[in-house]
N, C-alpha and C positions, 0 to 999 in steps of 0.2 A: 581654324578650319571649321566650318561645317559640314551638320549632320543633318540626314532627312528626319523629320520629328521633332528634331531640337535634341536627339538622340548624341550620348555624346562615346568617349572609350568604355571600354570594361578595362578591369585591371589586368588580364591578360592582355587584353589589344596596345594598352598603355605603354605593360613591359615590351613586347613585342616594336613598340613605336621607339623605344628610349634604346634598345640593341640598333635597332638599323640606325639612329644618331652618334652611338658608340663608335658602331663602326664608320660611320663618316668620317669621324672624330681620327680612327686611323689612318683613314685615308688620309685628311688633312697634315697631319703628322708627316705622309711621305712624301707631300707636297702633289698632288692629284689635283688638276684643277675641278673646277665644279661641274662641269657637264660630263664628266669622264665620272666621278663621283656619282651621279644622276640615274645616269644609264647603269651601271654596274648594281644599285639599290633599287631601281625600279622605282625611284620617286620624281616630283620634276625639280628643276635647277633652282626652282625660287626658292623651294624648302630647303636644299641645299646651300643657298647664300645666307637664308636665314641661319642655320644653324652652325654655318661656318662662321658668321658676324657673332653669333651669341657665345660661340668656342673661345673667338679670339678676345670677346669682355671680359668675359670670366675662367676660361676653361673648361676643363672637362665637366664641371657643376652648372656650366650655362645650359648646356645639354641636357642633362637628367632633368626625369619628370617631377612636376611640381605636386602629383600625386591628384586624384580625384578631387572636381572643383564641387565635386557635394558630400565631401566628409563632414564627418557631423562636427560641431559648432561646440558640442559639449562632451567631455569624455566621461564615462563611466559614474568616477566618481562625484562630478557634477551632478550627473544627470540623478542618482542617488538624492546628493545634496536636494534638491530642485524637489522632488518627491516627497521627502519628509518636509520642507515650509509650505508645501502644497496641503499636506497634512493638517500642520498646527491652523489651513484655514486663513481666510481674508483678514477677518479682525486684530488677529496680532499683527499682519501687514499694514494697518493703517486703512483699511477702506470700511466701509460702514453699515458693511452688507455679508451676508455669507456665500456670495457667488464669486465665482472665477471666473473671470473673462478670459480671451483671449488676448486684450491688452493689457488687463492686469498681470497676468502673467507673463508675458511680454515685458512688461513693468520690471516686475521682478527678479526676470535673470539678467536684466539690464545693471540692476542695483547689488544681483548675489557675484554674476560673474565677469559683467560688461563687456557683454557680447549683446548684439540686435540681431532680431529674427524679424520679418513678416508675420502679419497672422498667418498667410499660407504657411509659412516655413514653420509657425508655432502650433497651428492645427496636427501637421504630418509627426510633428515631434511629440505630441504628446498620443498621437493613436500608434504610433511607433513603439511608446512604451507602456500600451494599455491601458491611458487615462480615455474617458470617452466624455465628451456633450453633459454638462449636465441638465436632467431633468426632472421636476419636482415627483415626488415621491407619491403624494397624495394633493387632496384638493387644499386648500388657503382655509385656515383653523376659522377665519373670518366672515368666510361664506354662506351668506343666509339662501339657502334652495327654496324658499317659498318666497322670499322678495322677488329672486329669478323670475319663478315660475309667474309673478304677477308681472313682473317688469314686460315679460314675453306677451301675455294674455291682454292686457290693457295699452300699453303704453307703445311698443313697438308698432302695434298694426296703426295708431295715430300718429306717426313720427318716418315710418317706412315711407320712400320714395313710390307715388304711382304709378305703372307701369303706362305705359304707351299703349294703346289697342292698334292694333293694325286692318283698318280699315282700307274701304276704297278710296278716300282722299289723303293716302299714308303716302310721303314720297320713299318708302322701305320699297312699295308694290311698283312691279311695271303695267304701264298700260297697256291695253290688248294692242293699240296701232305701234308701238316700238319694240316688237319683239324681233 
């Protein structure tokens, strides 16, 4: 089934959706056909065949809800887990650097828990538990400001692209007769 948005149940609407199956499920029990089913629940008969076919695979378990298709991917104590090797830092992980990526850690619960996320899905999970972006603290120990300041003063104004002047033989201008 689709939603407008891409919007999907809430957990109420869920339970609400797995009772009227229930009771399908009775129906079928008394032997109801499926458009008498349909009308009685207020759904249409395809969903009713559906769910009549899914009764008779499995029974009463074909029916129940398979629960929210965006529960999280890591429980508690994962996510715990995950937190403190975030902690101990890249370099005990093998990378050569002291930043965390997005696929690095990505990386990482691939190897702690073997579960894949997306960056999006690994962005949302770590502002979820209050990790944010990182960004440098201060300027690079390495940074000489008077090299800068000449790099700017001497060297860019010889190396900066020149601008276009927009004159009367510019094809930017219209001429007076094509207006």
């Amino acid at each position: 089934m689709r939603y407008a948005q891409g919007g999907g149940l809430t957990d109420a609407e869920r339970s609400t959706r797995e009772r009227l199956r229930l009771q399908a499920v009775e129906r079928f029990e008394s032997g109801e056909k499926n458009s008498e089913v349909a009308v009685v629940l207020r759904v249409s008969v395809r969903s009713v065949e559906r769910w009549r076919r899914a009764w008779r695979e499995c029974g009463e378990a074909g029916v129940l809800s398979k629960g929210s298709p965006g529960r999280p991917r890591l429980n508690e104590a994962q996510v715990n887990c995950l937190e403190r090797e975030l902690e101990h830092g890249p370099l005990v992980h093998g990378w050569a650097d002291q930043r965390w990526t997005l696929a690095r850690i990505k990386t990482l619960i691939g190897r702690l828990f073997h579960v894949s996320f997306t960056a999006e899905g690994m962005r949302r999970l770590l502002k979820r538990h209050g990790w944010s972006r990182q960004q440098p603290a201060r300027r690079a120990i390495e940074r000489d400001d008077e090299a800068v300041e000449v790099w700017k003063k001497e060297t860019w104004p010889r190396v900066k692209p020149l601008r276009r002047s927009v004159g009367p033989g510019s094809s930017s201008r219209t001429k007076q007769g094509n207006r």
